[in-house]
PABAVO-614005 format. One record per residue (C-alpha): residue in three letters; x, z, y. Coordinates in Angstrom, 2 decimals, always signed. Each point is the difference from the previous one (the first is absolute). Layout:
N
rest,xx,zz,yy
ALA,X,Z,Y
...
This chain:
314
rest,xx,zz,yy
UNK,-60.14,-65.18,+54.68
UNK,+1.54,+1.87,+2.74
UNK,-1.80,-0.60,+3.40
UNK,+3.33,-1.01,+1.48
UNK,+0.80,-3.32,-2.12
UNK,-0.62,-1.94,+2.75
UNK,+0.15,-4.18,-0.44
UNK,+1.70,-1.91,+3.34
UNK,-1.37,-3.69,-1.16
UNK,+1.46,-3.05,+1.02
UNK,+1.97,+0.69,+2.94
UNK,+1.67,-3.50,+2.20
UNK,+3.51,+1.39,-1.18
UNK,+1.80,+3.01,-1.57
UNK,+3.40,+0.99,+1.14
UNK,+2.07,+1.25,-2.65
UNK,+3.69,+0.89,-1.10
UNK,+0.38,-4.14,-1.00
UNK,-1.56,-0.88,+3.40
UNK,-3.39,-1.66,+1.18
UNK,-2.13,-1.02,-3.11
UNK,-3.98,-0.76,-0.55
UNK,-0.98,+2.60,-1.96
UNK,-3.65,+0.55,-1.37
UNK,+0.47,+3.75,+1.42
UNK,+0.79,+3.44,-0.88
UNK,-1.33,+3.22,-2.18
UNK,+0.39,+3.33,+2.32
UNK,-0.35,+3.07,-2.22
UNK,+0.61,+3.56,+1.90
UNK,+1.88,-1.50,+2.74
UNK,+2.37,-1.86,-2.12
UNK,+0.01,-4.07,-1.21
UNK,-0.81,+0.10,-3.49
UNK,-0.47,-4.10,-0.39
UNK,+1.10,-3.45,+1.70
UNK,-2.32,-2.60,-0.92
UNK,+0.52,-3.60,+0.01
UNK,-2.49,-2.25,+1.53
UNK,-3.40,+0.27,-2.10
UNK,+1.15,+2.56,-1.93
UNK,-2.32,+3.35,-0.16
UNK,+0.93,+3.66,-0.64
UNK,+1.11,+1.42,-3.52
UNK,-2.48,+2.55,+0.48
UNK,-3.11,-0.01,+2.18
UNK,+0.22,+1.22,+3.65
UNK,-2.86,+2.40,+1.54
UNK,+0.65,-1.81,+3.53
UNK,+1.27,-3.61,+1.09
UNK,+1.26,-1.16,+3.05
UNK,-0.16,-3.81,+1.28
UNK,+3.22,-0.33,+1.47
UNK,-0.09,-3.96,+0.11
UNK,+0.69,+0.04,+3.83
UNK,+2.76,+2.33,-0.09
UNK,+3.63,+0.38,-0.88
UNK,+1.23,+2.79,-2.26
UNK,+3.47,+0.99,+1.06
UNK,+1.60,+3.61,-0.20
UNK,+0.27,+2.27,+2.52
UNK,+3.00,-0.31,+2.87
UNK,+2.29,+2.58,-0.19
UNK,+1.46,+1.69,+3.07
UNK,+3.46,+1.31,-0.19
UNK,+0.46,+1.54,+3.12
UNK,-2.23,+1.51,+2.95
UNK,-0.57,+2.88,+2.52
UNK,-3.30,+0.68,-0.23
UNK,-0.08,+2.69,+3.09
UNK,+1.43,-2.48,+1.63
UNK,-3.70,-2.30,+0.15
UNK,-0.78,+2.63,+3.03
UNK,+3.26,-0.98,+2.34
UNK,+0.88,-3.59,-0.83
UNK,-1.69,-1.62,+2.91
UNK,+0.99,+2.77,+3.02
UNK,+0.75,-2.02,+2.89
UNK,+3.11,+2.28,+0.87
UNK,+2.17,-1.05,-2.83
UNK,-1.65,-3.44,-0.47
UNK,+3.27,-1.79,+1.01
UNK,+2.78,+2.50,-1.20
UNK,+2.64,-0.33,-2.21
UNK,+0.58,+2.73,-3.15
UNK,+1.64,+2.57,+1.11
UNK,-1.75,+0.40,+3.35
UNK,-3.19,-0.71,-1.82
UNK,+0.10,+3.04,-2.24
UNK,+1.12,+2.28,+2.45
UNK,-2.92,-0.49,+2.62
UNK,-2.20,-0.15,-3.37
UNK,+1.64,+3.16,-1.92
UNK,-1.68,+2.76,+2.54
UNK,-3.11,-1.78,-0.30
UNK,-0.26,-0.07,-3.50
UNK,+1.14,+3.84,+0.48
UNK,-3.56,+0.48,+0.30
UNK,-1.70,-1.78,-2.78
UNK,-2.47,+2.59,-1.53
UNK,-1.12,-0.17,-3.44
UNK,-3.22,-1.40,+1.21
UNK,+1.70,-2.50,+1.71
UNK,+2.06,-1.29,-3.29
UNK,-3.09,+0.13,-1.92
UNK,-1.32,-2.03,+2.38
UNK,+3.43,-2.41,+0.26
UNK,-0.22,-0.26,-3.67
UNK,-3.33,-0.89,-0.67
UNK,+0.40,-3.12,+2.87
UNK,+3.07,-0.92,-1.63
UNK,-1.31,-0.14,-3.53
UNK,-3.20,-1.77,+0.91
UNK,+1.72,-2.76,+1.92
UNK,+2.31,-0.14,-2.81
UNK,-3.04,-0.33,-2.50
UNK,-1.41,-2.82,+2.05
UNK,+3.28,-2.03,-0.40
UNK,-0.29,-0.05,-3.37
UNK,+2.68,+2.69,-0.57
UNK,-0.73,+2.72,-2.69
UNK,+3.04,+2.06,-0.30
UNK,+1.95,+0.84,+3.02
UNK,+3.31,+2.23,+0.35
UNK,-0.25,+2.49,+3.18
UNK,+3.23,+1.27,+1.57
UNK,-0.65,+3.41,+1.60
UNK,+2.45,+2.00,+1.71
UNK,-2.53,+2.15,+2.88
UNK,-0.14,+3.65,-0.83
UNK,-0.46,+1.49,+3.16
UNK,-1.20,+4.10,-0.11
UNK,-3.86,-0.93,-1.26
UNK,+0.62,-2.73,-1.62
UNK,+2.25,+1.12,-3.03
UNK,-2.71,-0.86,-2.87
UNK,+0.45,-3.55,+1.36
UNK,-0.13,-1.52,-3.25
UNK,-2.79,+2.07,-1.50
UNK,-1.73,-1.71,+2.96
UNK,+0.91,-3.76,-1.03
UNK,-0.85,+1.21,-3.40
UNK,-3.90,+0.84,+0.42
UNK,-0.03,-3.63,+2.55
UNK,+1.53,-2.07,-3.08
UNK,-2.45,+1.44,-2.21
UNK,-2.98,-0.54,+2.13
UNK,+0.85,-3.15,+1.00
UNK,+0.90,-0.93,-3.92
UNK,+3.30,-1.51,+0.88
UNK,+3.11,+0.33,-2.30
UNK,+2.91,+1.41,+1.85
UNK,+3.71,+0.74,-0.10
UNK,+0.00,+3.10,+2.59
UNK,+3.65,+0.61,+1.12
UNK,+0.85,+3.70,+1.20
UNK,+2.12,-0.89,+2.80
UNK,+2.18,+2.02,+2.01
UNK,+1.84,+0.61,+3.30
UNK,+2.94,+2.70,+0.33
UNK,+1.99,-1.19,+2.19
UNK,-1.25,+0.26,+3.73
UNK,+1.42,-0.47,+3.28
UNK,+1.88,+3.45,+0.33
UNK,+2.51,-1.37,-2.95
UNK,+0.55,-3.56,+1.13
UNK,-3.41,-1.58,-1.71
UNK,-2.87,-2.26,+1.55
UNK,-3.22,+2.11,-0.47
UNK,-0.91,+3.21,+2.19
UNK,+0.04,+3.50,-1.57
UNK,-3.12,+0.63,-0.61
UNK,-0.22,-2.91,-1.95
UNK,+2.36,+1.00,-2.68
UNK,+0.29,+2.70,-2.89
UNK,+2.67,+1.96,-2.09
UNK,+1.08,-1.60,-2.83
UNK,-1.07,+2.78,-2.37
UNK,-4.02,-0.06,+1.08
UNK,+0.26,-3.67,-0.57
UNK,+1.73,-0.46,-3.79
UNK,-2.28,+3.43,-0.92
UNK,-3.39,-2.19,+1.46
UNK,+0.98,-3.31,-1.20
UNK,+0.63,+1.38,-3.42
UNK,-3.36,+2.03,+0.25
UNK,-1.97,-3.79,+0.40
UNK,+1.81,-1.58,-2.72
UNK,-1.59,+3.12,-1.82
UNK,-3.35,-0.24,+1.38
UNK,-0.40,-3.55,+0.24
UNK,+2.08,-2.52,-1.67
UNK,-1.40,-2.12,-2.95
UNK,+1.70,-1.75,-2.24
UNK,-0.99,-2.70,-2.55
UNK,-2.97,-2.66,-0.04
UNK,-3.21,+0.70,+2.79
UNK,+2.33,+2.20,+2.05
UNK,-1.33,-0.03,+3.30
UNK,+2.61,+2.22,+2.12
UNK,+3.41,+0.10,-0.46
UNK,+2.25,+1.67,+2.38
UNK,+4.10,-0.40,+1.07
UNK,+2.14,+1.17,+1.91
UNK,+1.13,-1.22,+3.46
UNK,+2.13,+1.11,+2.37
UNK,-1.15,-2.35,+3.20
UNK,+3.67,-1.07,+1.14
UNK,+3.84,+0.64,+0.34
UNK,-0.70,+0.72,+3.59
UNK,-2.73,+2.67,-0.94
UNK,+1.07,+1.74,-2.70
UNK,+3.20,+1.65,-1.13
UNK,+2.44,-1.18,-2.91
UNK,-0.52,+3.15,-2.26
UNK,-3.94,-0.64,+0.26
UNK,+0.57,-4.06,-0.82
UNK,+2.13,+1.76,-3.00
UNK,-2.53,+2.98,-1.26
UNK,-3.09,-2.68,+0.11
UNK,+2.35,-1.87,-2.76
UNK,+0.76,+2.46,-1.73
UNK,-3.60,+1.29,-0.19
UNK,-1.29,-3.67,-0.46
UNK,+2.34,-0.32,-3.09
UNK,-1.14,+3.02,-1.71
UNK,-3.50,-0.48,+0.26
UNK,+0.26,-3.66,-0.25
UNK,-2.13,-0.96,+3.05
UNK,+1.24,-3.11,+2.78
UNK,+1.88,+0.35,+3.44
UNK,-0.56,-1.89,+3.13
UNK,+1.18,-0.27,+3.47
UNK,+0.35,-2.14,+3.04
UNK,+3.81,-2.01,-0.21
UNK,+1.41,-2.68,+2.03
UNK,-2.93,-0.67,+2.07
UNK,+1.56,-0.24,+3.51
UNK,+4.14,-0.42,+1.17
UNK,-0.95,+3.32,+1.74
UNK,+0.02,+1.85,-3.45
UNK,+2.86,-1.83,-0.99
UNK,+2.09,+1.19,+2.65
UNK,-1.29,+3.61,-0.03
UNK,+0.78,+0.18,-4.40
UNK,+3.71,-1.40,+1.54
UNK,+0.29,+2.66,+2.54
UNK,-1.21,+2.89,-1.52
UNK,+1.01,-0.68,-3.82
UNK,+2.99,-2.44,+0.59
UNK,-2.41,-2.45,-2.55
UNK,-2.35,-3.29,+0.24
UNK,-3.23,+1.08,-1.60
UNK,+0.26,-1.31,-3.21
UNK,+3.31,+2.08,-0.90
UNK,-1.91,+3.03,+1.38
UNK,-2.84,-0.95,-2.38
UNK,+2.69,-0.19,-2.92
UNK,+1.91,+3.62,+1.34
UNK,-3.12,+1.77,+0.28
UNK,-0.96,-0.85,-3.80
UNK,-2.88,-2.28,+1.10
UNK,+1.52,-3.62,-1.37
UNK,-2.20,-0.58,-3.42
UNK,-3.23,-1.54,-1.27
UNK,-1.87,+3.28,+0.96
UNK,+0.53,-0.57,+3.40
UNK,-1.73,-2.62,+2.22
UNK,+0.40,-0.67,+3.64
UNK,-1.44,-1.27,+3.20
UNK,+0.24,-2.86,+2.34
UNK,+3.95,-0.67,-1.47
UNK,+0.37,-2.63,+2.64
UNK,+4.05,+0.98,+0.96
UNK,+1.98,-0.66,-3.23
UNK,+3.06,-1.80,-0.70
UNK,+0.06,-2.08,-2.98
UNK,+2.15,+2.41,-1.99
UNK,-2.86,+2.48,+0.62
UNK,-2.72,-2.08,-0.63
UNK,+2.24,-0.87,-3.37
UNK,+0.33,+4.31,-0.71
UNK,-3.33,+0.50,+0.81
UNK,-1.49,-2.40,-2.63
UNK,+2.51,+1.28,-2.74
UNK,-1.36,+3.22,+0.64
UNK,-3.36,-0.98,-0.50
UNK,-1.16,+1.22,+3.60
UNK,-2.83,-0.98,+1.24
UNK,-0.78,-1.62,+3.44
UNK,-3.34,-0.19,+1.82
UNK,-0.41,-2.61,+2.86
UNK,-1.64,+0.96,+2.48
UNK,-0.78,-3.27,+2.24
UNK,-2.75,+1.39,+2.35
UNK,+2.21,+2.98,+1.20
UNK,+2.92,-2.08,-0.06
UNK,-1.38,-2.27,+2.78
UNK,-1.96,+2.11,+2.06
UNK,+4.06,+1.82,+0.84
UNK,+1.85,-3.58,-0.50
UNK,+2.41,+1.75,-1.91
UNK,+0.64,-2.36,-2.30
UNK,-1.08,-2.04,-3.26
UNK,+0.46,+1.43,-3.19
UNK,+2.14,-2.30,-2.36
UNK,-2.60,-0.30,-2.62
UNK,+0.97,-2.66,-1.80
UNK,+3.52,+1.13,-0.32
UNK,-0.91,+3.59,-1.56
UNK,-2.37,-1.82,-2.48
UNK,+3.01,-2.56,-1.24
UNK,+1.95,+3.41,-0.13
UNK,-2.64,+1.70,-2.31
């Protein structure tokens, strides 16, 4: 028998797809779970090793849906401790205007540990940093994923529009949109897997309406559709974006989602704490996703997202 049928024996409880149940353990065979055994009942086929798990639980891995992981080296910097958003991010963006690719290997590897610890095996990093040295960014959260053994959604953000235009993020923060669409198309080349055991994935993800321009938010569809990979970006996370999608595009955020190209099941979003109930209502007929973010949300008081209210609206 292969040295990787592996026996977890009697374990306190097994969470599964019907819920908590006593379960006399499971058959691992190559990473995947070949057998769910009721109580006293052994293997189909002998195992080469057996674990006791009678004083654990068994329950799958937590999956996160939305994170920064270069963020892990900034989030406690006593100068924007108390600050809301938009000041936030613009006494952070020259900062993080430095981050090496040391540094993000560095980031990622905290972020992914602490993740690991939590219980969470597959996480879902938005990057948007490509400062000049850092434009292999997600090459770099590639080799940490792998190290670390994670599984991981790795979204090729983007910021094009900076301050000279009317956007949040300083200059050298940002890129053209053609050297982003030809290097986010180049890692959905290099690295994204598809089907069972995939352990990287990436999408695309334009950080925000007030950091990126309309025709990038457009081209990212576009080039999501056609190679049939996800989209994500920040929406309705603070009044302040609200009122700069009103003032600059004459729309709230959710018809700038829909004008854009962006309102459909291949798209999902986060924080969504600002929407109307006809937008929560569009938004769930569209099969768009939401992620809640309740630690960030919080730490800026900026609001509560209306969880229960996007769930009743699918």
């Amino acid at each position: 028998m292969p040295a990787t049928r592996i026996w977890l024996k009697n374990p306190l409880a097994i969470f599964t797809a019907n819920g908590l149940d006593a379960r006399g353990g499971l058959v691992l065979q190559d990473g995947v779970i070949t057998e769910v055994l009721a109580h006293g009942q052994a293997p189909a086929q002998p195992c080469t090793q057996v674990f006791d798990a009678r004083e654990h639980v068994v329950l799958p891995g937590l999956i996160n849906t939305h994170h920064h992981f270069y963020q892990t080296l900034t989030r406690a910097w006593a100068p924007v401790v108390n600050q809301p958003l938009f000041p936030w991010l613009k006494t952070l963006y020259p900062v993080w205007a430095r981050l090496t690719p040391e540094k993000l290997a560095l980031a990622s590897k905290v972020a992914l540990a602490e993740l690991l610890l939590s219980g969470c095996t597959t996480a879902a990093d938005h990057h948007y940093l490509f400062p000049d040295g850092l434009e292999n960014a997600i090459d770099v959260q590639v080799e940490s994923v792998r190290e670390l053994g994670m599984r991981a959604m790795l979204t090729r953000g983007s910021m094009s529009l900076g301050e000279a235009d009317g956007g949040l993020p300083p200059q050298q923060t940002v890129q053209q949109g053609q050297v982003i669409l030809e290097d986010s198309q180049r890692l959905i080349h290099e690295y994204h897997e598809r089907g069972d055991g995939a352990q990287i994935q990436i999408a695309l993800a334009p950080c925000s309406p007030f950091s990126v321009t309309p025709e990038i938010m457009e081209a990212s569809a576009e080039l999501a559709n056609r190679l049939d990979v996800r989209l994500h970006t920040h929406l309705a996370e603070t009044l302040d974006e609200e009122d700069f999608c009103l003032q600059r595009f004459g729309l709230r955020t959710v018809d700038y989602l829909d004008s854009v190209g962006w309102l459909g099941p291949r798209t999902w979003l986060a924080h969504g704490i600002h929407f109307n109930p006809d937008e929560i209502a569009r938004l769930g007929a569209a099969g768009t996703g939401i992620c809640h973010c309740p630690s960030s949300n919080m730490r800026l008081a900026s609001g509560i997202c209306p969880t229960l209210d996007l769930l009743a609206a699918g």
